[in-house]
Structure formats: structure tokens, C-alpha cells
N, CA, C, O and CB atoms as a CASP TS submission, in Angstrom:
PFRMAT TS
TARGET T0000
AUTHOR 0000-0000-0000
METHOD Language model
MODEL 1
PARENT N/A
ATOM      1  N   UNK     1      23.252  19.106-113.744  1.00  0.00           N
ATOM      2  CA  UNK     1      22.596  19.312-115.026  1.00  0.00           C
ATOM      3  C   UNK     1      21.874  20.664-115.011  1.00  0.00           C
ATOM      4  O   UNK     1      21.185  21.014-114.054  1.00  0.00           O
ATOM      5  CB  UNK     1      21.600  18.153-115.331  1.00  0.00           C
ATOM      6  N   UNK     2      22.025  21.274-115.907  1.00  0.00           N
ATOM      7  CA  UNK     2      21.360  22.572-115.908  1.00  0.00           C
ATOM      8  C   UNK     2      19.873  22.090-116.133  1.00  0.00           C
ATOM      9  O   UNK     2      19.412  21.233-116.887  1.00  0.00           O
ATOM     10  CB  UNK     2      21.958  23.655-117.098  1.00  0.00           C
ATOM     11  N   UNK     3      19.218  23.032-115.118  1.00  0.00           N
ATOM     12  CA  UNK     3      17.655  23.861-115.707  1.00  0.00           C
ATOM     13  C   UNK     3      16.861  24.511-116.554  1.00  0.00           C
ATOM     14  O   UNK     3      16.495  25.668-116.346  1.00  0.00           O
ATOM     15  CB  UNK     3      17.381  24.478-115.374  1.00  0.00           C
ATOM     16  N   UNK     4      16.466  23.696-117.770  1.00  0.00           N
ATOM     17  CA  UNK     4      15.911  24.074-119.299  1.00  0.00           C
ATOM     18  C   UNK     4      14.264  24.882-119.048  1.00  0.00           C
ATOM     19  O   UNK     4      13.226  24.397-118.596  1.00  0.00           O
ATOM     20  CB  UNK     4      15.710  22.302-120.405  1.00  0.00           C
ATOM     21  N   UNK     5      14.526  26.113-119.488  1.00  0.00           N
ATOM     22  CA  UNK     5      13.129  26.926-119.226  1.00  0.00           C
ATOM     23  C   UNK     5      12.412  25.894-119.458  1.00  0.00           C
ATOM     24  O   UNK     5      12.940  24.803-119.676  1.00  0.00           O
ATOM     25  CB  UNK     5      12.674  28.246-120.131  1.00  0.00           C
ATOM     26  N   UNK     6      10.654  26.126-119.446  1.00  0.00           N
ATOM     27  CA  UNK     6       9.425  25.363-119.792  1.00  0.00           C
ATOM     28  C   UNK     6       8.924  26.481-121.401  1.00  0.00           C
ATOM     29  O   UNK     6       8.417  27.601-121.457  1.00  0.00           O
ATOM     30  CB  UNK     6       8.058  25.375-118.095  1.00  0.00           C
ATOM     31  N   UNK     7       9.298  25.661-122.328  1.00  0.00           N
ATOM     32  CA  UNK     7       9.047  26.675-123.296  1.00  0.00           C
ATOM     33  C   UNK     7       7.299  27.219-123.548  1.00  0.00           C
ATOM     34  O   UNK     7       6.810  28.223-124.064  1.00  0.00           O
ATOM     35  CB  UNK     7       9.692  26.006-124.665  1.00  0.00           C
ATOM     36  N   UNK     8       6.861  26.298-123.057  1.00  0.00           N
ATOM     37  CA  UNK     8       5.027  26.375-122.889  1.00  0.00           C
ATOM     38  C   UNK     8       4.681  27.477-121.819  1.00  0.00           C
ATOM     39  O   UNK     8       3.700  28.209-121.955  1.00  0.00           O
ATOM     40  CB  UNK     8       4.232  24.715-122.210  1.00  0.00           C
ATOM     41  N   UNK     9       5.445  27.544-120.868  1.00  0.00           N
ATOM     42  CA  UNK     9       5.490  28.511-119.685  1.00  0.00           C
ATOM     43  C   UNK     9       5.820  29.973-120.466  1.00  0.00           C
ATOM     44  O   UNK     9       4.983  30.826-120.759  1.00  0.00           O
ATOM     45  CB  UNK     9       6.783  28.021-118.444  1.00  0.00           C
ATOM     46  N   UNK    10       7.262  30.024-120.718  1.00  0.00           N
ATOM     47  CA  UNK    10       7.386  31.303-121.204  1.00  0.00           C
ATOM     48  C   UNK    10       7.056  32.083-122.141  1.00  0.00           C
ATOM     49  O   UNK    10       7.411  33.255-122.263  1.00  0.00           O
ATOM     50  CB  UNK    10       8.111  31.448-121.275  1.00  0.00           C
ATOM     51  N   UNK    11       6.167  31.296-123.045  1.00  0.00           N
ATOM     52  CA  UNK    11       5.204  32.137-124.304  1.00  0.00           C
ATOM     53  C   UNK    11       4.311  32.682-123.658  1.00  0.00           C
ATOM     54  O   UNK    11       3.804  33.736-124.043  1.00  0.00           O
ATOM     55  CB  UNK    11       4.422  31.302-125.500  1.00  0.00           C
ATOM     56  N   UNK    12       3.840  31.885-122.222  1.00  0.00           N
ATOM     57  CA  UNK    12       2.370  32.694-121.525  1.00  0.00           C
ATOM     58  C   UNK    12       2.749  33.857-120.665  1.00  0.00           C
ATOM     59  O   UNK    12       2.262  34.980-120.541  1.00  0.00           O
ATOM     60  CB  UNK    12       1.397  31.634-120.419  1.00  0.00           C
ATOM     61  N   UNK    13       3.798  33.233-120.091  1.00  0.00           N
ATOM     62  CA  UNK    13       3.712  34.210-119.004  1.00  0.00           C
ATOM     63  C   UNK    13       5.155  35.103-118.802  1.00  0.00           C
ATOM     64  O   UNK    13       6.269  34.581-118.854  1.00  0.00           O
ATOM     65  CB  UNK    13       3.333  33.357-117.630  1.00  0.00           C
ATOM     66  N   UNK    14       4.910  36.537-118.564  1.00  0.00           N
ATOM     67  CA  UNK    14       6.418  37.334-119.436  1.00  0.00           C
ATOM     68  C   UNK    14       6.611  37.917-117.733  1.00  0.00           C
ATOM     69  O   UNK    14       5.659  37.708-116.982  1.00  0.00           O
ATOM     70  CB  UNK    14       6.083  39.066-121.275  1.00  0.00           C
ATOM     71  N   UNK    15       7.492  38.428-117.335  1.00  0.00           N
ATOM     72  CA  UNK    15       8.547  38.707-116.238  1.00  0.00           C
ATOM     73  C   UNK    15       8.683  40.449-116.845  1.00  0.00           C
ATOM     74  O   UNK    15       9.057  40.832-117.953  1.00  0.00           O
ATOM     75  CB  UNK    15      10.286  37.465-116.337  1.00  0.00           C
ATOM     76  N   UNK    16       8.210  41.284-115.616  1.00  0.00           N
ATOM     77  CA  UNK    16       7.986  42.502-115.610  1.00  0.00           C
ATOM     78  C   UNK    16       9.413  43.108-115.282  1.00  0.00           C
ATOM     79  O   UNK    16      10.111  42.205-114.823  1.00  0.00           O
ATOM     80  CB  UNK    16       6.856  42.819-114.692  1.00  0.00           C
ATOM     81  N   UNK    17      10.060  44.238-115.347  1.00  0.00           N
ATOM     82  CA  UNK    17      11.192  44.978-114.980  1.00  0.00           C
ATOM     83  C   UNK    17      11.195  44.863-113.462  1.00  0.00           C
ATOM     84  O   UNK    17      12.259  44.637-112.886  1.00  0.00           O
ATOM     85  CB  UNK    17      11.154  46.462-115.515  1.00  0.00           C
ATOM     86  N   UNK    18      10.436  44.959-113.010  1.00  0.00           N
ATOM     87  CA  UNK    18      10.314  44.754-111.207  1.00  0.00           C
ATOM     88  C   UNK    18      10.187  43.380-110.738  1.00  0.00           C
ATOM     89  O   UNK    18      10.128  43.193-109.523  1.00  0.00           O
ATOM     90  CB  UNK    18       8.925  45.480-110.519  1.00  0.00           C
ATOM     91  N   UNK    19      10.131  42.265-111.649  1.00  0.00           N
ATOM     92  CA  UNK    19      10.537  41.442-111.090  1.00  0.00           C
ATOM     93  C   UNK    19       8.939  40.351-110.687  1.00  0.00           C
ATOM     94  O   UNK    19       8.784  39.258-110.143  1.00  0.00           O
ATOM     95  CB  UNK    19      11.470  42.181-109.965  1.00  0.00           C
ATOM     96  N   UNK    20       7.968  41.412-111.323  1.00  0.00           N
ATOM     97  CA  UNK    20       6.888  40.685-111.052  1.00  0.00           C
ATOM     98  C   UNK    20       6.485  39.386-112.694  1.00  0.00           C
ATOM     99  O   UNK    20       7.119  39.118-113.714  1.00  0.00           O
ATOM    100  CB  UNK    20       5.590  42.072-110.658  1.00  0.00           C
ATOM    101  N   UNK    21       5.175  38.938-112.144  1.00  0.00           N
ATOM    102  CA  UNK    21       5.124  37.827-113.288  1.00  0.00           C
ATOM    103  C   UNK    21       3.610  38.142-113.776  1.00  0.00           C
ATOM    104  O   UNK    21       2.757  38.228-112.893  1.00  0.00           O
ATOM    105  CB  UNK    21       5.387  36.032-112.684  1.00  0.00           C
ATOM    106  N   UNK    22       3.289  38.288-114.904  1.00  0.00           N
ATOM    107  CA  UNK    22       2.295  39.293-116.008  1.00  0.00           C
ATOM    108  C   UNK    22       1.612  37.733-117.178  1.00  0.00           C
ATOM    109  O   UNK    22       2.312  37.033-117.909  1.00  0.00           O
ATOM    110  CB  UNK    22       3.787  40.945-117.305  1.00  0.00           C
ATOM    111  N   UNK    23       0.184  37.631-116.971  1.00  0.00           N
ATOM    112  CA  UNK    23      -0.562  36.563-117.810  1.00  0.00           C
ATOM    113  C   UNK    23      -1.399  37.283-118.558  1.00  0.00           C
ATOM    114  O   UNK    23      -1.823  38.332-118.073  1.00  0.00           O
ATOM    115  CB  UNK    23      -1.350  35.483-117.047  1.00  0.00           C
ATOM    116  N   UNK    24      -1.750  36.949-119.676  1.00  0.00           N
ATOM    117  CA  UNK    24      -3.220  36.865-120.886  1.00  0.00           C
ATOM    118  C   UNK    24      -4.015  36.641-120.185  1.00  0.00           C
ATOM    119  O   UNK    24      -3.854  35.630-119.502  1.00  0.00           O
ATOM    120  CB  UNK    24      -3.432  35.776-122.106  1.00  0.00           C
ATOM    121  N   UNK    25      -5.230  37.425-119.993  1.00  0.00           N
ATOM    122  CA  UNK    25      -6.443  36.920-119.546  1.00  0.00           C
ATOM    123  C   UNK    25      -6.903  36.024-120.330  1.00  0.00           C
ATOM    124  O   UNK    25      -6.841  36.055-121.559  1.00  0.00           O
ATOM    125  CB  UNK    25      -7.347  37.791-119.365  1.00  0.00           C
ATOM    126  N   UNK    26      -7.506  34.977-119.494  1.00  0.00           N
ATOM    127  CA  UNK    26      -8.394  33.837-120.047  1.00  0.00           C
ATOM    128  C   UNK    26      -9.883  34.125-121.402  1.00  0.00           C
ATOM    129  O   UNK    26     -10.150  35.321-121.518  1.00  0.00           O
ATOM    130  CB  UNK    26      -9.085  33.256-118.492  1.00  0.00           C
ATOM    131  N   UNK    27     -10.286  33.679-121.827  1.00  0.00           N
ATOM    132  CA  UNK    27     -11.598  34.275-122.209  1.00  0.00           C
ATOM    133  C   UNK    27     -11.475  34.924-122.756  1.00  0.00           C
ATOM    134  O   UNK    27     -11.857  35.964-122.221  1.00  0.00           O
ATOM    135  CB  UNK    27     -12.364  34.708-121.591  1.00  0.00           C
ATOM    136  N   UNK    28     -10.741  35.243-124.672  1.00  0.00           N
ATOM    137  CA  UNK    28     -10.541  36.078-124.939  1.00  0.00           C
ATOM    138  C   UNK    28     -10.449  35.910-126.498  1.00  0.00           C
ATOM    139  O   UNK    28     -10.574  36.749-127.390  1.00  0.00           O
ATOM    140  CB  UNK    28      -9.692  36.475-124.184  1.00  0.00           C
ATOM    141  N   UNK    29     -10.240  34.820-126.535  1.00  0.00           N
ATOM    142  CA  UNK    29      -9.229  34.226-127.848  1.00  0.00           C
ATOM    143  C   UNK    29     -10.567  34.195-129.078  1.00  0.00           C
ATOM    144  O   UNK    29     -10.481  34.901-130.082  1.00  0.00           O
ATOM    145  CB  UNK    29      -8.333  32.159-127.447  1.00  0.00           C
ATOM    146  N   UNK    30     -11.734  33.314-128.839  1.00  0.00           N
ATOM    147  CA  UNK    30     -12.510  33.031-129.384  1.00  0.00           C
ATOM    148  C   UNK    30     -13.792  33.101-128.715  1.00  0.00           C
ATOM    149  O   UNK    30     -13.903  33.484-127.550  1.00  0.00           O
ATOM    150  CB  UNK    30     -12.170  32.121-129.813  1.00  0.00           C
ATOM    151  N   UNK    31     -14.956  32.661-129.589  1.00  0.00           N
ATOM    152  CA  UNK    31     -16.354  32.960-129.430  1.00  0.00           C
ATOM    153  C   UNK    31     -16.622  34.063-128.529  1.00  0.00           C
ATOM    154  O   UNK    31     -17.041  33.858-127.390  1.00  0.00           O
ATOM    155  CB  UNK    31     -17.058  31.824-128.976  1.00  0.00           C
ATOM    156  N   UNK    32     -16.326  35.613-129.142  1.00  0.00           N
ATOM    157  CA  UNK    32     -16.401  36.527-128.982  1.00  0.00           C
ATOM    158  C   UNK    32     -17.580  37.298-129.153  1.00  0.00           C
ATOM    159  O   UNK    32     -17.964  38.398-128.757  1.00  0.00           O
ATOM    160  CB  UNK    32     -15.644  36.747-129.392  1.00  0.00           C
ATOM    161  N   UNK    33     -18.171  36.121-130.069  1.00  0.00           N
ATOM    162  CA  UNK    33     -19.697  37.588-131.217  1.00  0.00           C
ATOM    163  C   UNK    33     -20.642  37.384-129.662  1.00  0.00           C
ATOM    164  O   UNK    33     -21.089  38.376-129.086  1.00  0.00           O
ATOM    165  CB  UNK    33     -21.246  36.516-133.699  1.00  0.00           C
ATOM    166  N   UNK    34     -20.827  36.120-129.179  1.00  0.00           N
ATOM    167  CA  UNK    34     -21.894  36.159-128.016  1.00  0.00           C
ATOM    168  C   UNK    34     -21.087  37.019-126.765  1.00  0.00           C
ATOM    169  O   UNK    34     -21.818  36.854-125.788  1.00  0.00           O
ATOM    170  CB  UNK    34     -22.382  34.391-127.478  1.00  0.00           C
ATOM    171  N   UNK    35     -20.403  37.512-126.521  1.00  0.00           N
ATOM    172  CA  UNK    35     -20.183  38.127-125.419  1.00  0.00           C
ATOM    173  C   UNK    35     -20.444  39.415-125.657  1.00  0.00           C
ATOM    174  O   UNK    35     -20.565  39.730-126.841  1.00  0.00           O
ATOM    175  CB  UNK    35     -19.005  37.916-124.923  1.00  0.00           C
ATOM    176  N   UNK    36     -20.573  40.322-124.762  1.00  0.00           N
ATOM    177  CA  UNK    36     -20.641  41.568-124.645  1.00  0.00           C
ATOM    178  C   UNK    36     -19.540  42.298-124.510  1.00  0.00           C
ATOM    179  O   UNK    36     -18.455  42.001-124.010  1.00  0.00           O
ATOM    180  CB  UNK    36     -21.322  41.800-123.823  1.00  0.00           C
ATOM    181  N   UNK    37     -20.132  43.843-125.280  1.00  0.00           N
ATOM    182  CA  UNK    37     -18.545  44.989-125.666  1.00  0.00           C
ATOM    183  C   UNK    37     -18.094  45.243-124.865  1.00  0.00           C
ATOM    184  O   UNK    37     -16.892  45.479-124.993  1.00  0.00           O
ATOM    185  CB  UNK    37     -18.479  46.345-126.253  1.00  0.00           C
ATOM    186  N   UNK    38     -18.690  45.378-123.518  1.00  0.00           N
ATOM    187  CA  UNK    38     -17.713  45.404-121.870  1.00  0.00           C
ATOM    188  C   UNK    38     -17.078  44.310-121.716  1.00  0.00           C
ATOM    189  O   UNK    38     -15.854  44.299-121.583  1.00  0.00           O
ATOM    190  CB  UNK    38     -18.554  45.488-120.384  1.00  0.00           C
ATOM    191  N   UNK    39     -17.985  42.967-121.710  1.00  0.00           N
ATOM    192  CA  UNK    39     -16.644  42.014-121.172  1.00  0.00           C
ATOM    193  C   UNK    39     -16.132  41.872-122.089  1.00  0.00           C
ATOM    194  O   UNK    39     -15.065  41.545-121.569  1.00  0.00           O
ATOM    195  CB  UNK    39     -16.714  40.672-120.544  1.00  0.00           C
ATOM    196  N   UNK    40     -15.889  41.814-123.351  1.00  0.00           N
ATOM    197  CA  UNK    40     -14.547  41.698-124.082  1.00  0.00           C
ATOM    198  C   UNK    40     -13.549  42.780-123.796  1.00  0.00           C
ATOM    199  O   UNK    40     -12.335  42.581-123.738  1.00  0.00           O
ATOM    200  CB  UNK    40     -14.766  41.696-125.565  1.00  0.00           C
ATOM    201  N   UNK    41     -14.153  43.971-123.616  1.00  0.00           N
ATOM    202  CA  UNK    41     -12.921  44.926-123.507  1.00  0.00           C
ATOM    203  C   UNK    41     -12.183  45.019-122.102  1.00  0.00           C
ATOM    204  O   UNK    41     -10.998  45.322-121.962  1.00  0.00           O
ATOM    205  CB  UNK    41     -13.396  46.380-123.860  1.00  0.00           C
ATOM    206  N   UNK    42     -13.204  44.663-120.938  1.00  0.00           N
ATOM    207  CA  UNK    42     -12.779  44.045-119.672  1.00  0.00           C
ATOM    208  C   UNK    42     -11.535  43.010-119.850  1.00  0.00           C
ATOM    209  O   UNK    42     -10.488  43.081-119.208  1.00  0.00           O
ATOM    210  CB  UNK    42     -14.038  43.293-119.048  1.00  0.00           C
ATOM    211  N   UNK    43     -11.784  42.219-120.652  1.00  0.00           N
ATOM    212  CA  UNK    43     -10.753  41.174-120.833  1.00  0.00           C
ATOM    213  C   UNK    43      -9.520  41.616-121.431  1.00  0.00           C
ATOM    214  O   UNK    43      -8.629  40.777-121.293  1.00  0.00           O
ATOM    215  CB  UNK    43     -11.246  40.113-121.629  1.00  0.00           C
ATOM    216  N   UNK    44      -9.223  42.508-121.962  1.00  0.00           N
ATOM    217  CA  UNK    44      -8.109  42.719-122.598  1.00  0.00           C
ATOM    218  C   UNK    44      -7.005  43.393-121.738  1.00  0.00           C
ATOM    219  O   UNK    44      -7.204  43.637-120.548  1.00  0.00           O
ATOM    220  CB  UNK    44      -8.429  43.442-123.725  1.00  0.00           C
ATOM    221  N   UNK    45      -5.825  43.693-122.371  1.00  0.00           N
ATOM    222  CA  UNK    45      -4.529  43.438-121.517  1.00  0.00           C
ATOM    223  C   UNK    45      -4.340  42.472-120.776  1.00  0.00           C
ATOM    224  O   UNK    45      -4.936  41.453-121.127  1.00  0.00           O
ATOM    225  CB  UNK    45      -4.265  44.282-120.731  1.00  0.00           C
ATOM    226  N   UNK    46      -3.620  42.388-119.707  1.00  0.00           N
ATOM    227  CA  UNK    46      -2.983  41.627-118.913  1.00  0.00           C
ATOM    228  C   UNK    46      -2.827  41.215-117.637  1.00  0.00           C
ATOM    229  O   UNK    46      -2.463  42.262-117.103  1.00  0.00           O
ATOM    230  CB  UNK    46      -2.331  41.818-119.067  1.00  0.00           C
ATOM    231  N   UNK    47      -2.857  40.414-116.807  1.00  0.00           N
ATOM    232  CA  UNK    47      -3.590  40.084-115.405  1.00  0.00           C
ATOM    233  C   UNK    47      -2.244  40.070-114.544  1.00  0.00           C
ATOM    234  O   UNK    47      -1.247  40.311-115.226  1.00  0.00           O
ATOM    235  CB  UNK    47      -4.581  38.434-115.340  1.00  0.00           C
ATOM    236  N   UNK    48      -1.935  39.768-112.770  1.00  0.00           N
ATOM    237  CA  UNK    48      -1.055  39.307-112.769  1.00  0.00           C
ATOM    238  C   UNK    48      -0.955  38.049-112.175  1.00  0.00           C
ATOM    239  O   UNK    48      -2.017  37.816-111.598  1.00  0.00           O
ATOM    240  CB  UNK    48      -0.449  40.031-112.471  1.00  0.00           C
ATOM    241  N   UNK    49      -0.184  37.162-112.060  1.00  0.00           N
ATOM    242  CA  UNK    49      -0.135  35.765-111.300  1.00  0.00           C
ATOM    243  C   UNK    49      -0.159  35.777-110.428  1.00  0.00           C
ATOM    244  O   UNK    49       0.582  36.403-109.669  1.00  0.00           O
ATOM    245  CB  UNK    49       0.622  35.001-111.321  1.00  0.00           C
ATOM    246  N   UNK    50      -1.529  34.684-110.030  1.00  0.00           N
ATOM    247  CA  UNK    50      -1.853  34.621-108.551  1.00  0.00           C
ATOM    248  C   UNK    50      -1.075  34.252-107.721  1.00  0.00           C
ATOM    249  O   UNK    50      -0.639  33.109-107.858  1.00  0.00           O
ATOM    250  CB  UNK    50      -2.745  33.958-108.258  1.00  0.00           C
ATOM    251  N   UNK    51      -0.662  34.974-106.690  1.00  0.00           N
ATOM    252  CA  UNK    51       0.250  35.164-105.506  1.00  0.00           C
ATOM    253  C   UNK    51       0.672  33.618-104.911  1.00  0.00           C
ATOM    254  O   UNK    51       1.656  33.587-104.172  1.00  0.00           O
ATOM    255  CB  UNK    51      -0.591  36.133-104.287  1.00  0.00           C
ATOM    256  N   UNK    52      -0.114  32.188-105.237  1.00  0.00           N
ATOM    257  CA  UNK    52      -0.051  31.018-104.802  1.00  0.00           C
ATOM    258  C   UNK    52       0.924  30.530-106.001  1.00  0.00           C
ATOM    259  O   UNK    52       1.753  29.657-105.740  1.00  0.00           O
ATOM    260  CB  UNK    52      -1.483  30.326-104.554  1.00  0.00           C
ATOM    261  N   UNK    53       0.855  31.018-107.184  1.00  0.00           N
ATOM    262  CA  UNK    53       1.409  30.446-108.337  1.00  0.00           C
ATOM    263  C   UNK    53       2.875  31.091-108.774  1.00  0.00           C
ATOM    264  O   UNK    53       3.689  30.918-109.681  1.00  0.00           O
ATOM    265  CB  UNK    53       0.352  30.616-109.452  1.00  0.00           C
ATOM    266  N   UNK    54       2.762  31.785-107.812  1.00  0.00           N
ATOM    267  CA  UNK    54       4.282  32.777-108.299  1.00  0.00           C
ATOM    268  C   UNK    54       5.321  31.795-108.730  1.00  0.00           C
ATOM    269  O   UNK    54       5.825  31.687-109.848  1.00  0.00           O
ATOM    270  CB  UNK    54       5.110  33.785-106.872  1.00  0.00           C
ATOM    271  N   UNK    55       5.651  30.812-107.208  1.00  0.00           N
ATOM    272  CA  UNK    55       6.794  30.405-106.812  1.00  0.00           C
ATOM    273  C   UNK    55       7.020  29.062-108.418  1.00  0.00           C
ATOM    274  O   UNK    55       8.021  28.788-109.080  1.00  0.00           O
ATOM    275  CB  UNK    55       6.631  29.779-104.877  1.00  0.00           C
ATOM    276  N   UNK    56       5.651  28.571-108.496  1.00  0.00           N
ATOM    277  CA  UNK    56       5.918  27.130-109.544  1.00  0.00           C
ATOM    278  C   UNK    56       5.628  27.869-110.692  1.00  0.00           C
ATOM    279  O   UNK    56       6.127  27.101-111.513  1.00  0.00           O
ATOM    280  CB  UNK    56       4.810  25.555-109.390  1.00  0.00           C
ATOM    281  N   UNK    57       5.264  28.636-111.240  1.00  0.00           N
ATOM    282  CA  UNK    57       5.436  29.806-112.564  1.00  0.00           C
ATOM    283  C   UNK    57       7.514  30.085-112.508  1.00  0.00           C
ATOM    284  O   UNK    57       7.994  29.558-113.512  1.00  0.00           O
ATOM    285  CB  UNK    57       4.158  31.927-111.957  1.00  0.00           C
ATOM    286  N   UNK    58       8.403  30.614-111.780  1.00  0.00           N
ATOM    287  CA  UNK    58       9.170  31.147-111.627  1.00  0.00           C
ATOM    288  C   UNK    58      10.405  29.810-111.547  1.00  0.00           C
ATOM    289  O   UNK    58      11.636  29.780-111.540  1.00  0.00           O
ATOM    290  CB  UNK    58       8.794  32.099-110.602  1.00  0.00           C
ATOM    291  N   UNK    59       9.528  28.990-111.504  1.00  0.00           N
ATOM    292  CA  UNK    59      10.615  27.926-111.352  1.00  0.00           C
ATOM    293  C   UNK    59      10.559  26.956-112.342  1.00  0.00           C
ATOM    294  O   UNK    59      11.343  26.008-112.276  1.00  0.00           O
ATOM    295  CB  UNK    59      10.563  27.223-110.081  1.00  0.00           C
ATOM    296  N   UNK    60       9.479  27.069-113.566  1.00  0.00           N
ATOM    297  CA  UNK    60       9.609  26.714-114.551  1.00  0.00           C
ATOM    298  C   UNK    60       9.954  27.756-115.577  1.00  0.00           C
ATOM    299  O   UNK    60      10.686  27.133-116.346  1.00  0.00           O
ATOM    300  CB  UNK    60       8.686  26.068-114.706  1.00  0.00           C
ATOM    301  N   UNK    61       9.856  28.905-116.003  1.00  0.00           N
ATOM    302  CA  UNK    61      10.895  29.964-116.060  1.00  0.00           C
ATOM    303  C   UNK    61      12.491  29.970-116.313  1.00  0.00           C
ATOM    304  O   UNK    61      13.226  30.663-117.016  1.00  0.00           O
ATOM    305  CB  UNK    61      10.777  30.462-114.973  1.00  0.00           C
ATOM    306  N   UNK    62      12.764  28.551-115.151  1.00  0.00           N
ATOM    307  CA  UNK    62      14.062  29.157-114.536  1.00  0.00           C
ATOM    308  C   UNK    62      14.719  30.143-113.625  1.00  0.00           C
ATOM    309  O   UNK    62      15.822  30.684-113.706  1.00  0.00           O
ATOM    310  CB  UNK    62      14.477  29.421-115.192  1.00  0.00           C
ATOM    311  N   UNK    63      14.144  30.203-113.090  1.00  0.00           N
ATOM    312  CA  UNK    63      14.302  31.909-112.009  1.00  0.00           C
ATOM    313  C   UNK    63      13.966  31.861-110.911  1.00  0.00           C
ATOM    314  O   UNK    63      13.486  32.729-110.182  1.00  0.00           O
ATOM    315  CB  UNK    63      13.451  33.217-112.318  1.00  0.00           C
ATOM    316  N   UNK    64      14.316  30.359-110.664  1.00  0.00           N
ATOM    317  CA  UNK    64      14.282  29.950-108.851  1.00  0.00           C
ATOM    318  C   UNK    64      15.505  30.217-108.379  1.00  0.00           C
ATOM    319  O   UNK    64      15.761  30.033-107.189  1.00  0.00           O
ATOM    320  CB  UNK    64      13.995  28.271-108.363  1.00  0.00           C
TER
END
């Protein structure tokens, strides 16, 4: 039986040209007015997946 991506997986987390795996920082989305203009702008762009999570990120993906 084939291996159906995790469609919840691949809206979050996108697969770089090199092969690496690229997340949304947390903390970002909402209740913004109480935080500060550094850490919001700290937060923006993109993080990468922690080195423990590669393998079960990549294999819901599909790309084991």
C-alpha cells in the first residue's frame, strides 16, 4: 500500500533545496499588542527542525 503524505505535516513544515526541513516559529500568530517590537520581529521567518525530529517529520512527509 502506498504512503499518503500527513497533510497537517506538510502545510507546516516545507523541505529546503538541500534537503533540509524549515518550520514557522511558534509565538507569532496572535496576542501580539503585549509583546515587544524585538520579540515579535525576533520571531519572524523561519526556524529549522530539531535535529531529534528530522527523521518522524520526514517520514510523515513521505521521504523516508
Amino acid at each position: 500500500m502506498k504512503q499518503k503524505t500527513h497533510k497537517g505535516t506538510a502545510k507546516r513544515i516545507k523541505l529546503t533545496g538541500s534537503g533540509k526541513l524549515r518550520r514557522n516559529q511558534a509565538g507569532k500568530k496572535h496576542l501580539n499588542e503585549h509583546k515587544t517590537s524585538k520579540r515579535v520581529r525576533q520571531l519572524k521567518g523561519d526556524a529549522p527542525v530539531a535535529k531529534a525530529d528530522v527523521p518522524r517529520m520526514k517520514k510523515l512527509l513521505g521521504r523516508a
